[in-house]
C-alpha positions in Angstrom: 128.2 -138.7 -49.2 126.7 -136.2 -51.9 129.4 -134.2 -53.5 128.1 -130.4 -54.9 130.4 -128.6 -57.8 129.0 -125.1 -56.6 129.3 -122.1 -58.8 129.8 -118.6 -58.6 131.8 -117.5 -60.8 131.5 -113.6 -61.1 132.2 -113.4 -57.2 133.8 -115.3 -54.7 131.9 -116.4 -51.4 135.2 -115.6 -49.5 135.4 -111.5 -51.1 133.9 -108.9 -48.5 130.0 -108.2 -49.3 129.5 -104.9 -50.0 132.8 -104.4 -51.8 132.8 -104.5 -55.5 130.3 -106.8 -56.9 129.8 -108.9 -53.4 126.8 -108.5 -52.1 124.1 -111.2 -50.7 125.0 -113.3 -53.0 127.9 -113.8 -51.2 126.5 -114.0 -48.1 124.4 -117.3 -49.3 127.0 -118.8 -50.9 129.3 -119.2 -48.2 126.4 -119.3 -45.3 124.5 -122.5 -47.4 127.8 -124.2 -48.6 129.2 -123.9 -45.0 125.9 -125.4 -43.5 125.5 -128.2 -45.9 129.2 -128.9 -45.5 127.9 -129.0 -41.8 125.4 -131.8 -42.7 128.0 -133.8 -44.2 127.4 -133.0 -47.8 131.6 -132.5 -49.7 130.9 -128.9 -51.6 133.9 -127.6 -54.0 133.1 -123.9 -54.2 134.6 -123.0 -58.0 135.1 -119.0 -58.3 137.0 -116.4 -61.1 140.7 -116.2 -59.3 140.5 -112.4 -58.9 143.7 -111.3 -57.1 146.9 -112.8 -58.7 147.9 -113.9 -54.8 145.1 -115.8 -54.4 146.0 -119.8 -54.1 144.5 -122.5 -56.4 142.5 -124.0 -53.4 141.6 -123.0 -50.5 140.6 -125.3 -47.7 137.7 -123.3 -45.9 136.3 -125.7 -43.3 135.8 -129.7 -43.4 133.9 -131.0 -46.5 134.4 -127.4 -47.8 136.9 -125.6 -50.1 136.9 -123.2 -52.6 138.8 -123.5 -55.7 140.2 -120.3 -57.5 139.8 -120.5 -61.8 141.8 -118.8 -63.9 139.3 -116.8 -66.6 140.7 -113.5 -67.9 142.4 -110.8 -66.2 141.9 -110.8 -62.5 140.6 -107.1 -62.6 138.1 -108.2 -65.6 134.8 -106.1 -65.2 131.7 -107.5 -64.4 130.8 -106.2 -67.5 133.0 -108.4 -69.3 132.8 -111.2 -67.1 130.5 -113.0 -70.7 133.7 -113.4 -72.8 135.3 -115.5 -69.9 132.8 -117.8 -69.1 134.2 -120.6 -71.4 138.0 -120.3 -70.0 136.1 -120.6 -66.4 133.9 -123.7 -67.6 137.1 -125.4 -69.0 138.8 -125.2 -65.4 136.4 -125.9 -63.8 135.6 -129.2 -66.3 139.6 -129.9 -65.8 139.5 -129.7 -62.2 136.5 -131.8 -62.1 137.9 -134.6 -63.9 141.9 -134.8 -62.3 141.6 -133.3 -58.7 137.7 -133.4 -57.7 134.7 -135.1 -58.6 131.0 -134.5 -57.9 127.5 -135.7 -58.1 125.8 -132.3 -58.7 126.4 -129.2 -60.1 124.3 -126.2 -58.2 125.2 -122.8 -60.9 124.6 -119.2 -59.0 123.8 -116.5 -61.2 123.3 -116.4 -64.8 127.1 -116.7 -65.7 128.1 -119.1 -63.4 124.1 -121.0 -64.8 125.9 -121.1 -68.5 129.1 -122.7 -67.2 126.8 -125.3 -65.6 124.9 -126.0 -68.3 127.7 -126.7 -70.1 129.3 -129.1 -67.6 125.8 -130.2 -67.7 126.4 -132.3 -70.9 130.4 -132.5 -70.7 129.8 -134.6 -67.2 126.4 -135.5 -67.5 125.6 -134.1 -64.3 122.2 -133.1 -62.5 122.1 -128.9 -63.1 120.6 -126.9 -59.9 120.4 -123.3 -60.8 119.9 -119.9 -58.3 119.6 -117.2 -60.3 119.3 -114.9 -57.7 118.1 -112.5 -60.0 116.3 -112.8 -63.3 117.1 -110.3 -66.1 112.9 -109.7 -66.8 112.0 -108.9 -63.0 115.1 -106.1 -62.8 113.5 -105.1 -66.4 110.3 -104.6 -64.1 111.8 -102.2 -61.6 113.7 -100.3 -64.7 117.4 -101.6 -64.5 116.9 -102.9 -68.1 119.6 -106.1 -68.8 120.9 -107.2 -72.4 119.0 -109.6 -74.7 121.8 -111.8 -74.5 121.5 -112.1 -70.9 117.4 -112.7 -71.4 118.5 -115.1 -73.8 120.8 -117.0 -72.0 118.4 -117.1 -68.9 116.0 -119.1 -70.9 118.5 -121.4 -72.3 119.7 -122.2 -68.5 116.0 -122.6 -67.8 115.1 -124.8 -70.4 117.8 -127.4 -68.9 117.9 -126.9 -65.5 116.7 -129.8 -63.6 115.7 -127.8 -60.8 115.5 -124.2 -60.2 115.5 -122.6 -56.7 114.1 -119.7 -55.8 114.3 -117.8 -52.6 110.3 -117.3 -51.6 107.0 -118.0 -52.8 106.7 -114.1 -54.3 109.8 -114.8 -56.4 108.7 -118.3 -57.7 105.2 -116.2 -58.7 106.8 -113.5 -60.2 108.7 -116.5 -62.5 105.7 -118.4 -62.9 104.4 -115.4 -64.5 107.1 -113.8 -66.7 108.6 -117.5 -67.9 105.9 -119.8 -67.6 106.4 -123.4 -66.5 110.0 -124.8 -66.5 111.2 -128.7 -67.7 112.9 -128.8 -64.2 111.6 -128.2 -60.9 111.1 -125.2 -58.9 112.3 -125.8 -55.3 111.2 -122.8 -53.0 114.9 -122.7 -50.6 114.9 -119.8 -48.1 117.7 -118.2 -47.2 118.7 -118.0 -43.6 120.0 -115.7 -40.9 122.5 -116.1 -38.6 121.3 -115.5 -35.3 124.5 -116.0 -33.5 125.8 -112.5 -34.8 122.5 -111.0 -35.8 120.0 -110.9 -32.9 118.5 -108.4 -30.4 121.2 -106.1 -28.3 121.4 -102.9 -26.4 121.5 -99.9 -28.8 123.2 -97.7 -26.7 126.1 -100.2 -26.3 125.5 -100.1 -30.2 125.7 -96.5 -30.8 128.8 -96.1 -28.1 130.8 -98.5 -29.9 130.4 -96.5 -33.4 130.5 -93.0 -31.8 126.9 -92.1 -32.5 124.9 -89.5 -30.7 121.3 -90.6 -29.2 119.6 -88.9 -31.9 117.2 -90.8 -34.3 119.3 -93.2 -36.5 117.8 -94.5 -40.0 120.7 -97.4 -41.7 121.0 -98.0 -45.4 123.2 -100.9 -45.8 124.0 -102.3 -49.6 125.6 -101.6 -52.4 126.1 -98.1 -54.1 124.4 -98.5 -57.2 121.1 -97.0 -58.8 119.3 -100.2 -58.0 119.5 -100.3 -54.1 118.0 -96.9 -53.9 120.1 -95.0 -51.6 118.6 -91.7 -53.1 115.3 -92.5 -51.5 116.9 -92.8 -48.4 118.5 -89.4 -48.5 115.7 -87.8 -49.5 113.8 -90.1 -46.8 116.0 -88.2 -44.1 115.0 -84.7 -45.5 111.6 -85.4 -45.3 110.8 -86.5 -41.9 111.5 -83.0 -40.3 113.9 -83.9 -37.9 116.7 -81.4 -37.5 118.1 -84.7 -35.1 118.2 -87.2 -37.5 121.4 -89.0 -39.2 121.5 -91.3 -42.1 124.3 -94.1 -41.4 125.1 -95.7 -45.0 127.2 -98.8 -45.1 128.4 -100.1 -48.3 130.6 -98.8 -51.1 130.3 -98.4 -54.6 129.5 -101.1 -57.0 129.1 -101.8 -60.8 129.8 -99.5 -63.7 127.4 -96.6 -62.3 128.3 -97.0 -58.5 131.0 -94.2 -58.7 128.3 -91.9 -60.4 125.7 -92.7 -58.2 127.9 -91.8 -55.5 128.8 -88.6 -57.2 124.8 -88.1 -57.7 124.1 -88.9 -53.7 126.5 -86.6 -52.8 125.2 -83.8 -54.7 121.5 -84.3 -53.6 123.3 -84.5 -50.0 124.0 -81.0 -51.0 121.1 -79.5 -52.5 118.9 -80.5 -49.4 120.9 -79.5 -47.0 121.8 -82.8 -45.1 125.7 -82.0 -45.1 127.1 -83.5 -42.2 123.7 -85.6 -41.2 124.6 -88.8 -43.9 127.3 -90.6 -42.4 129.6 -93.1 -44.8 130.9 -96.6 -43.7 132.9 -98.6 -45.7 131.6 -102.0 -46.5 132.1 -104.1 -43.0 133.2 -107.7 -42.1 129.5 -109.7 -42.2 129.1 -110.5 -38.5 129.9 -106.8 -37.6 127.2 -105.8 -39.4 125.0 -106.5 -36.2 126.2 -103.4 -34.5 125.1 -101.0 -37.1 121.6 -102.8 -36.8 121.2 -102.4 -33.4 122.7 -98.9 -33.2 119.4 -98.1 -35.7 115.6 -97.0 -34.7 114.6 -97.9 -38.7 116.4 -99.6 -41.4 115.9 -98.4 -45.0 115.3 -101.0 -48.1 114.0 -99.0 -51.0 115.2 -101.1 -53.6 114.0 -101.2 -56.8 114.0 -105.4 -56.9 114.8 -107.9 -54.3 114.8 -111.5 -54.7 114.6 -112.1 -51.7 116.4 -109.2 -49.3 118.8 -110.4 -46.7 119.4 -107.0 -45.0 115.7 -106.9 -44.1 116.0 -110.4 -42.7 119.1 -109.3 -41.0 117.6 -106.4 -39.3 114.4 -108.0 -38.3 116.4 -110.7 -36.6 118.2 -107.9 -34.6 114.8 -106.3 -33.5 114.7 -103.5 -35.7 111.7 -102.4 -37.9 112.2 -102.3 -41.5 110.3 -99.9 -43.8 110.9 -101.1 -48.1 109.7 -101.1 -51.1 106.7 -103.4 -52.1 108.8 -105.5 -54.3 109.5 -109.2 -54.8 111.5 -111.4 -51.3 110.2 -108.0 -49.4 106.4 -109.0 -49.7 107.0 -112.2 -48.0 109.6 -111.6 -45.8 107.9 -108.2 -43.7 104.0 -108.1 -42.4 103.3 -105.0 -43.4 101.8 -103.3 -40.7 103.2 -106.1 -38.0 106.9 -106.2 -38.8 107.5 -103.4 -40.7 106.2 -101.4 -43.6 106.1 -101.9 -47.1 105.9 -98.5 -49.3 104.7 -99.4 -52.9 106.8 -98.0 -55.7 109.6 -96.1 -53.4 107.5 -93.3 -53.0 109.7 -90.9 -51.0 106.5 -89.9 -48.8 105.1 -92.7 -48.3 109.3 -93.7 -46.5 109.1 -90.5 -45.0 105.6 -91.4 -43.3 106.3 -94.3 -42.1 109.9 -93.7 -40.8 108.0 -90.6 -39.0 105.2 -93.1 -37.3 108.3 -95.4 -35.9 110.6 -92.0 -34.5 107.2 -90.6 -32.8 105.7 -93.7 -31.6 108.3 -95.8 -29.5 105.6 -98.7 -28.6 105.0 -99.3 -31.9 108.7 -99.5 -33.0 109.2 -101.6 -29.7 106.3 -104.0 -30.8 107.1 -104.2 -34.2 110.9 -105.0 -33.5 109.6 -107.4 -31.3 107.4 -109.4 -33.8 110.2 -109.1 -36.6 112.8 -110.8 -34.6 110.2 -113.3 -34.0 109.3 -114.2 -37.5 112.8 -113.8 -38.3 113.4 -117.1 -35.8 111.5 -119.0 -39.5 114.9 -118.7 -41.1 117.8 -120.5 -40.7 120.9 -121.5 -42.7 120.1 -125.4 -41.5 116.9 -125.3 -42.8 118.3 -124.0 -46.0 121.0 -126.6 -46.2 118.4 -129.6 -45.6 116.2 -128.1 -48.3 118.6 -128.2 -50.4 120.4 -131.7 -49.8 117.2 -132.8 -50.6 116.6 -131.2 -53.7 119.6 -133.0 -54.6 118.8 -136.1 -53.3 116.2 -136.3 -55.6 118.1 -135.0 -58.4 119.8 -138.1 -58.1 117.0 -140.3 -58.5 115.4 -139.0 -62.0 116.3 -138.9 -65.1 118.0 -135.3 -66.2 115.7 -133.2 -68.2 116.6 -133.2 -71.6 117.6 -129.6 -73.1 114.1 -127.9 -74.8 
């Protein structure tokens, strides 16, 4: 039996997505960590404790539990999260060698990716690293990261022994901004889960959330400049459709979420759309089907994706997704066939096509259609068998030496 050490140290599969820093990050941690667990593969998840009530382990499922670190304050910014990442590497290294053991270490993110290649050469241990998101394609879309994050990025990737990334757009983009890497680069797509998140009625939808039958557009993420919810706002005012609402699910995240809610709110405002956004707080996962469903188009103007879970989430409830022409989003919607992609969140170019899907009902029936078909490609198995494999033959090479 394979045993994983899996990190994620700056936020803990188990937190709520949507809330604080948990986002879909979250979502694949605990989705691929249950589903490998599910293939018989023992995975320790090691997280930040973050809530002084929190026990030391928690036993999740069989061959699955995560452990909760001690590293700084439990209220410790992500900001600051850097100056904790040896006190988190220590208890992890400590757990490791008195209460656990493992044959693998799989890092996610670039704090949790320093803590592993640490443990790396403490354990001698095979390194698998997800960054998720790299520092230089955020820098592309204008969210501009620290050197030291840039540097420690290329550190991690000059001893990783295999890199995952989650599509064949976000493996070019790091072809192209880092070059080649020592370690492998596994392509490991995330899945869906089409138990909760699959076609339904939307009126049963809308009915169970108290909406009208009006048009619906849904923004769901994180409150933060980088998601882009300003584009959606400003989406709504420019269709021309006095019947309209914007639902937004998610809450504010980061050290500009509360003043990027403050800014949302004002534009809210200033064009007139006072009482036509509606605010959700962040919701359980699996709930999040009903918000989809209750939707005519969902809204991803992000400025980077790595890969973009809530499009796959909506496609696999049959709803037509128009986004931003940016990394995970170019492979995951036809454009055209599934959806739309809108290069450079141009506001007209969301309004146009949002306007195309409210007038035209075959073609947001057909395209619905087609996305939850495509959507069927993903799953959380395939993911998880990807993956054991990866490690598999981790296990069989020699580590690569540290460049």
């Amino acid at each position: 039996m394979q045993r994983v050490a899996i990190l994620s140290m700056h936020t803990s599969p188990l937190a709520q997505p949507g809330v604080g820093d948990g986002g879909g990050m979250n979502v694949y941690v605990r989705e691929l960590v249950s589903s490998l667990a599910s293939s018989g593969v023992e995975c320790t998840t090691y997280t930040r404790k973050w809530n002084d009530n929190l026990p030391e382990v928690i036993e999740v499922e069989p061959n699955h539990r995560v452990v909760h670190v001690q590293a700084g304050e439990v209220d410790l910014p992500k900001e600051e999260l850097l100056g904790a990442v040896d006190e988190f590497t220590d208890g992890v290294a400590w757990h490791l060698q008195h209460r656990g053991s493992a044959d693998i270490v799989h890092a996610n993110y670039w704090l949790s990716g320093l803590a592993g290649h640490r443990l790396k050469h403490e354990l001698d241990l095979p390194l698998v690293t997800t960054f998720h998101t790299f520092a230089r394609v955020k820098s592309l879309g204008g969210d501009v990261e620290s050197p030291i994050r840039d540097k420690s990025e290329l550190e991690i990737i000059g001893c990783a022994d295999a890199i995952m990334v989650s599509c064949t757009e976000e493996q070019s983009q790091f072809q192209s901004l880092y070059g080649s890497a020592p370690g492998s680069i596994e392509v490991v797509a995330p899945g869906v889960e089409r138990a909760f998140f699959s076609p339904g009625d939307r009126r049963g939808a809308r009915h169970a959330l108290g909406l009208g039958s009006g048009p619906i557009l849904l923004f769901v993420g994180r409150i933060q400049p980088l998601k882009g919810l300003d584009v959606a706002v400003r989406t709504l005012a420019e269709i021309g459709r006095s019947d309209a609402q914007l639902i937004v699910v998610g809450g504010a995240s980061g050290m500009e979420g509360a003043t990027e809610l403050a800014r949302v709110e004002a534009l809210i405002q200033e064009l007139g759309l006072v009482g036509r956004v509606k605010f959700y707080e962040p919701q359980p996962h699996h709930l999040l089907s009903t918000f989809y469903r209750a939707a005519d188009v969902v809204l991803v103007p992000s400025r980077s994706e790595s890969f973009g879970l809530v499009a796959l989430e909506a496609a696999a409830c049959g709803i037509p997704v128009v986004a931003t022409a940016v990394g995970g989003l170019l492979n995951l919607i036809e454009d055209g066939k599934t959806g739309f992609l809108v290069p450079g969140r141009d506001v007209s170019g969301f309004a146009r096509f949002t306007r195309r899907l409210l007038d035209d009902s075959l073609l947001a029936i057909s395209m619905g259609t087609a996305a939850a078909h495509r959507a069927q490609a993903y799953s959380w198995k395939s993911a998880a068998l990807k993956a054991r494999s990866v490690y598999t033959e981790l296990l069989e090479r020699d580590l690569v030496a540290c460049s």
